[in-house]
VEXTI-477588 format. One record per atom (N, C-alpha, C): atom name; x, y, z. Coordinates in steps of 0.001 Angstrom, whole numbers, plus 500000, padded with zeros to 6 digits. Layout:
residues N
("CA",(X,Y,Z))
...
END
This chain:
residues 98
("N",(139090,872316,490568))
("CA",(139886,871169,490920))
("C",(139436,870667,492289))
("N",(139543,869443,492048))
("CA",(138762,868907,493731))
("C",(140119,868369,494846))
("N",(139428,868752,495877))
("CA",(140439,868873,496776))
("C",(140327,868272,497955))
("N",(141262,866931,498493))
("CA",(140975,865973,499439))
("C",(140754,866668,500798))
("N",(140546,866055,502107))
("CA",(139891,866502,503179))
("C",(141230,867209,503737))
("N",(142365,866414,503515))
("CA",(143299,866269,504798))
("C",(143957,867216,504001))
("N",(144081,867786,502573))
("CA",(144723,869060,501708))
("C",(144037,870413,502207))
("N",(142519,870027,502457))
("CA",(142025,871469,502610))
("C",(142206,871635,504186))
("N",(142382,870437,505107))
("CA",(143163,871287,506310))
("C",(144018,871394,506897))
("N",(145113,871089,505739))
("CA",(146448,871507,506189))
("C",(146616,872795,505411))
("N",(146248,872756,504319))
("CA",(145936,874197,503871))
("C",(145391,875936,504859))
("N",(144487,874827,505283))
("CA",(144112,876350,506226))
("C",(144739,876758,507551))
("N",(145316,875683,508006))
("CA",(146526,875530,508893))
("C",(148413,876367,508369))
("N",(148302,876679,507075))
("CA",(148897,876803,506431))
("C",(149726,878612,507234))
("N",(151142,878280,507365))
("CA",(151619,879883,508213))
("C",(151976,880738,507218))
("N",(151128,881679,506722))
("CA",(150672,882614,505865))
("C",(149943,883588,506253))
("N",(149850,884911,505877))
("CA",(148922,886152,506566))
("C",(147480,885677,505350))
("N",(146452,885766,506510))
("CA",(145430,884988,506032))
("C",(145066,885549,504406))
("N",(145759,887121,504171))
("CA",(145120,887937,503009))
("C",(145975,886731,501487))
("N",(146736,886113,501999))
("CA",(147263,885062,501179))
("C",(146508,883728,501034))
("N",(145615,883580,501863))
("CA",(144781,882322,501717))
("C",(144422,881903,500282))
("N",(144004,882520,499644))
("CA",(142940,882637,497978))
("C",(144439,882423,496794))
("N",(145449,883163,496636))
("CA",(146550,883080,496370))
("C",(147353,881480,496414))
("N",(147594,881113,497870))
("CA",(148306,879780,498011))
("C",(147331,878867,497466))
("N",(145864,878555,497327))
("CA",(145298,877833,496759))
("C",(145428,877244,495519))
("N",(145392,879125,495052))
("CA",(145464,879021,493426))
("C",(147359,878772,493261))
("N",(148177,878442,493845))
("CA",(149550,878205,493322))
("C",(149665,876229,493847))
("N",(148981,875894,495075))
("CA",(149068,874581,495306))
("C",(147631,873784,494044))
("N",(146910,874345,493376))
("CA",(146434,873890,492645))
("C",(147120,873680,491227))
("N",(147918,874697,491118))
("CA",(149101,874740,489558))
("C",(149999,873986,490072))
("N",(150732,873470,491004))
("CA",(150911,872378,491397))
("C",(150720,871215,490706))
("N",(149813,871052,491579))
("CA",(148820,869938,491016))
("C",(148303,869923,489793))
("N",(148369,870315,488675))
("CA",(148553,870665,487213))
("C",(149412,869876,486888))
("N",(150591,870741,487523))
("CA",(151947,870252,486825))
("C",(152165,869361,486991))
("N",(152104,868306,487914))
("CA",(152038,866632,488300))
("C",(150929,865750,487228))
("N",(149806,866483,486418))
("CA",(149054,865641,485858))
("C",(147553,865275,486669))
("N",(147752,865954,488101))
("CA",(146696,864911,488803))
("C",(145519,866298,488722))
("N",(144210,865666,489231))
("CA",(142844,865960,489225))
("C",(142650,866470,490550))
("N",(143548,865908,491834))
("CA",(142816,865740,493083))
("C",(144298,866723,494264))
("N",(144559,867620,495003))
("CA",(144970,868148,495249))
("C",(145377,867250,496594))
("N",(146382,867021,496649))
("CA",(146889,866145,497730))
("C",(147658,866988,498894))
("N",(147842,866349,500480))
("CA",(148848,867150,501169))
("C",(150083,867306,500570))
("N",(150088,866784,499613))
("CA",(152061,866898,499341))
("C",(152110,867596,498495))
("N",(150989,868554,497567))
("CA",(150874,869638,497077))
("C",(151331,870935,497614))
("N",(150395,870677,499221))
("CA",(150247,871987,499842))
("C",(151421,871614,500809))
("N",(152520,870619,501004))
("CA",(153804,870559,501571))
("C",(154871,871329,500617))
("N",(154574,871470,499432))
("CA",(155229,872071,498182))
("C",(155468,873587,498287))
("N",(154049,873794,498156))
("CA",(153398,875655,498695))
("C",(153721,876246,499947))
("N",(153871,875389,500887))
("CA",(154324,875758,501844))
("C",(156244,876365,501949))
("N",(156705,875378,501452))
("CA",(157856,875451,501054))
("C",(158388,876644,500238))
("N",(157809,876601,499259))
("CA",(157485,877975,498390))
("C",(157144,879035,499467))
("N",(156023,879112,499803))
("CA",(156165,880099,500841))
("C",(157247,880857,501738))
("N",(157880,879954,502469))
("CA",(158776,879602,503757))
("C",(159512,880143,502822))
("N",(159895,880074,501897))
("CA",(161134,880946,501005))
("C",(161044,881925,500774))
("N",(159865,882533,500237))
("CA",(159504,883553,500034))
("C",(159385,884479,501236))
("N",(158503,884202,502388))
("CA",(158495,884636,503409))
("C",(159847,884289,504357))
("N",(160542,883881,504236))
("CA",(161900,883938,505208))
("C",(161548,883246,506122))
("N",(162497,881782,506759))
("CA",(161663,881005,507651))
("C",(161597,882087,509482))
("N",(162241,882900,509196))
("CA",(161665,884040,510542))
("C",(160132,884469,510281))
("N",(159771,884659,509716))
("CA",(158180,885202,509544))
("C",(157423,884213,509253))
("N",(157479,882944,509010))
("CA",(156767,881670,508978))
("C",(157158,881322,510160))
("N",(158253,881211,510827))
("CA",(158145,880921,511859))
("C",(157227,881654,513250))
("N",(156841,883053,512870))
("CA",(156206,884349,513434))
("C",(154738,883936,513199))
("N",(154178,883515,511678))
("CA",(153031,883049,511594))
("C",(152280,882103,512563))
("N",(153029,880898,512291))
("CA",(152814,879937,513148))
("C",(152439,879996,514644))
("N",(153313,880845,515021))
("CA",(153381,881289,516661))
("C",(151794,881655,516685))
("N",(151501,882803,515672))
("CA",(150712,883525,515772))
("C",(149201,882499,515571))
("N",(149144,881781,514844))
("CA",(147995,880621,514501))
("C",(147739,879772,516050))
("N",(149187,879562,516738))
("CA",(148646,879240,517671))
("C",(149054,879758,519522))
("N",(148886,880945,519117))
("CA",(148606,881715,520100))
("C",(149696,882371,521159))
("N",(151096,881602,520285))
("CA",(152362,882015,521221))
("C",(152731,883488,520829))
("N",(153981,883470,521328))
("CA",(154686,884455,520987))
("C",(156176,884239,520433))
("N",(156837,885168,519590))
("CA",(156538,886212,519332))
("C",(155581,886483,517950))
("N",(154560,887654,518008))
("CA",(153840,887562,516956))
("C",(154715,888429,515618))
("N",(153808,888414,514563))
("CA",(154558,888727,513556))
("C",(154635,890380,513561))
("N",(155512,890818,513274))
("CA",(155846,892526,513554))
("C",(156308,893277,512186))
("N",(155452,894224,511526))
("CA",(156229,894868,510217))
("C",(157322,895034,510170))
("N",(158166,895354,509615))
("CA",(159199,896425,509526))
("C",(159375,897580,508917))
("N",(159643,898619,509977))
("CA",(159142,899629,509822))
("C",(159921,900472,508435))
("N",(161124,899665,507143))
("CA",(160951,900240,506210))
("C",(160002,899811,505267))
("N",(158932,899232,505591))
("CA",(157645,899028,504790))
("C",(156896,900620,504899))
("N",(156945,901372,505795))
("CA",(156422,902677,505761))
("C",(157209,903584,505171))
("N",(156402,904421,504299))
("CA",(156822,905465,503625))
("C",(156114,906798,503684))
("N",(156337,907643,503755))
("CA",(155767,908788,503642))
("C",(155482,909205,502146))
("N",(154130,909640,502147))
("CA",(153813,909445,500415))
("C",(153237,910527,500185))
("N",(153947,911885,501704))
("CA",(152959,913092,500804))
("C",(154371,913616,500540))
("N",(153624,914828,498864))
("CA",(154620,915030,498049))
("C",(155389,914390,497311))
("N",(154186,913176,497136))
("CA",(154874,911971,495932))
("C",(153776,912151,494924))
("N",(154623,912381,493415))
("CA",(153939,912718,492560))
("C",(152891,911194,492078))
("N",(153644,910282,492280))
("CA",(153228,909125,492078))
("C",(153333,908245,492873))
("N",(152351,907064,493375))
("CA",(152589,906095,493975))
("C",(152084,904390,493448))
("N",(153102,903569,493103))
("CA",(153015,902705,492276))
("C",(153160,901405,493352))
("N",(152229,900691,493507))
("CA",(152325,899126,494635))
("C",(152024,898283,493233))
("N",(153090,897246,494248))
("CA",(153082,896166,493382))
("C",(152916,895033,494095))
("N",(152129,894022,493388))
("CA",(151641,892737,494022))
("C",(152216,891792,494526))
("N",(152308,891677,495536))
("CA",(153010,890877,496521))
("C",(153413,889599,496097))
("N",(152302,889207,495030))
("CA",(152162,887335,494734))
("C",(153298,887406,493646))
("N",(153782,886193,493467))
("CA",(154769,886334,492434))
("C",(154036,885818,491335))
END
């Protein structure tokens, strides 16, 4: 799908952890599916963003952003994302993307 100038750089401007870059593409392009059109517009990737910002909680988009341009505060895990995984018979991750 072809993709206008001012889509691909608001796209990369886009407040997301960069390992999401390849991901938001491929969801602002189904987008753009679903509208009928050929050509991936900013108001696609105003869509995805949105989507995002929900998904990510506007505190951690708001953390991104900072972080893209150089303020503070930057974005910080939380520390029940860590688990201790010895003496786990199994360990099952699941994909972040919806």
């Amino acid at each position: 799908m072809k993709w206008n100038s001012d889509a691909i750089e608001r796209h990369q401007k886009m407040p997301i952890p960069p390992t999401y870059t390849t991901f938001s593409g491929k969801q602002i392009e189904k987008i753009a599916r679903k509208k009928g059109l050929s050509t991936v517009t900013v108001e696609e990737v105003k869509e995805a963003e949105e989507l995002y910002k929900d998904y990510f909680g506007i505190q951690k988009t708001e953390e991104m952003k900072n972080l893209q341009e150089g303020k503070e505060p930057v974005p910080q895990m939380a520390e029940e994302l860590f688990f201790d995984f010895s003496g786990m018979l199994y360990n099952i991750k699941v994909c972040p993307v919806k």
